[in-house]
C-alpha positions as CSV (number, residue, x, y, z in Angstrom):
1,X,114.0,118.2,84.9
2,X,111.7,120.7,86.2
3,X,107.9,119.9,86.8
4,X,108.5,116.5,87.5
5,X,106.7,115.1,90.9
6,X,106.3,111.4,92.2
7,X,103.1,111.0,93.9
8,X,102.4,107.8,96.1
9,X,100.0,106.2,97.4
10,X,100.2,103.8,100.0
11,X,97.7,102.8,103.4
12,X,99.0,103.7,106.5
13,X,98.3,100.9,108.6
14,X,98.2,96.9,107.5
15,X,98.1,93.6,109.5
16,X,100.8,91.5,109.0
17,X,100.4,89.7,106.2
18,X,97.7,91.7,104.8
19,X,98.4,92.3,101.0
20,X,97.9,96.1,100.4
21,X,97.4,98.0,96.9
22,X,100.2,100.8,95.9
23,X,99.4,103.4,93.5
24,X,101.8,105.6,92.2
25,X,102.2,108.2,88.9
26,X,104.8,110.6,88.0
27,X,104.4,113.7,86.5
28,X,106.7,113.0,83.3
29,X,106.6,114.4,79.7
30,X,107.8,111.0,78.3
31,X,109.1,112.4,75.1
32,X,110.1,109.6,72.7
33,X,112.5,111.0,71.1
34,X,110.6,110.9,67.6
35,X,108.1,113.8,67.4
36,X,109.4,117.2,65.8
37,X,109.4,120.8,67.5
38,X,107.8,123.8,65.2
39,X,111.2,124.2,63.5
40,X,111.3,120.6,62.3
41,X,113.9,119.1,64.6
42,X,113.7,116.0,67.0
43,X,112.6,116.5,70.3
44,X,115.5,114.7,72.3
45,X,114.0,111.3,74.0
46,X,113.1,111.7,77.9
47,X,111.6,109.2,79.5
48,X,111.5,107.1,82.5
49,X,113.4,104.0,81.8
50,X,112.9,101.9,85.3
51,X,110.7,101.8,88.2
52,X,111.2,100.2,91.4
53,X,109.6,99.6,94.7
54,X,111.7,97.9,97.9
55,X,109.8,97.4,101.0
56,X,112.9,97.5,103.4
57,X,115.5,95.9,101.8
58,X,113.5,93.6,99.5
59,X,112.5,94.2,95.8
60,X,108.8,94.4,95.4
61,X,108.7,95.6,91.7
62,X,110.8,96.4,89.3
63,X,109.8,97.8,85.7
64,X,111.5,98.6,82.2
65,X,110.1,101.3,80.7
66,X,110.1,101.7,77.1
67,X,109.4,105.3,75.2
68,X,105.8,103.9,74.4
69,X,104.5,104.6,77.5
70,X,101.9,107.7,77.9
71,X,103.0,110.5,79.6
72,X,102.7,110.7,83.4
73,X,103.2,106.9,84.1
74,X,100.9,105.2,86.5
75,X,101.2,102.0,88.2
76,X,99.1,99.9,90.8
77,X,100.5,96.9,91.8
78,X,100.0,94.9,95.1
79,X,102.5,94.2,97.8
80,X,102.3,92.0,100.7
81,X,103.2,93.5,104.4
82,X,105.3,91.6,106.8
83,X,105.7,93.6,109.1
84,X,105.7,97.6,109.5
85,X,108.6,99.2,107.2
86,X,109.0,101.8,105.0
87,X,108.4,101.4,101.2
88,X,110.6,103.5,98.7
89,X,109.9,104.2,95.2
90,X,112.5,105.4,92.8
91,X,111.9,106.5,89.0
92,X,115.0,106.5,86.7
93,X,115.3,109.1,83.8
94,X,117.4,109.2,80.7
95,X,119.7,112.0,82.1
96,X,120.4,110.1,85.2
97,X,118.0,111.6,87.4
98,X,116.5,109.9,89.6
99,X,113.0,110.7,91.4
100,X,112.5,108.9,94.7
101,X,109.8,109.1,97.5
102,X,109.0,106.7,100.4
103,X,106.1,106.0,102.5
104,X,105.5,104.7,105.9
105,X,103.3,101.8,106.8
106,X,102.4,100.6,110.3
107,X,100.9,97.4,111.8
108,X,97.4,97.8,112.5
C-alpha cells in the first residue's frame, strides 16, 4: 500500500538492565471495511492486524489488532535491555504486507 511509513522510536544507548520506553506509529488508513465510498459501495477492510517487537531473538510484544483501531496506530510500551541488540518492529496488513523497521541500541 502506498503512503504507509513505520516510524520508531527507540534511545540509542541503555545500561544493562535499564528498562527503556519504545514509541512507535504507522502511517495506516485503517479502513474497517464498513464505511461507504460516494457511490454507495463498501470500502474494502485494511488494517493492520498484528504488531510485534523482538529485541534479538526474543518477543517483547506482540499485539492483535482489531478494525476499531484509529488510523495511524500508536503504541508506547516499555522493554527492558540486557544487553546491546537490535530491536525489530514488524506491522502485518490484511494483504499480506508487512511493514518492518529496526533500531539499534547500545550499552551506555
Amino acid at each position: 500500500m502506498d503512503g504507509v511509513k513505520p516510524r520508531v522510536k527507540v534511545p540509542k544507548t541503555a545500561a544493562a538492565g535499564d528498562v527503556v520506553t519504545i514509541k512507535t506509529l504507522i502511517s495506516h488508513p485503517m479502513e474497517s471495511g464498513q464505511r461507504k465510498a460516494q457511490d454507495g459501495s463498501l470500502i474494502p477492510r485494511q488494517i493492520i492486524n498484528r504488531f510485534t517487537c523482538h529485541f534479538e531473538d526474543a518477543l517483547v510484544i506482540d499485539v492483535a489488532i482489531d478494525p476499531a483501531v484509529a488510523t495511524n496506530p500508536y503504541f508506547e510500551f516499555d522493554a527492558k535491555v540486557g544487553g546491546a541488540g537490535v530491536f525489530r518492529f514488524a506491522w502485518h496488513d490484511d494483504d499480506g504486507s508487512v511493514y518492518e523497521d529496526s533500531q539499534p541500541i547500545s550499552l551506555a
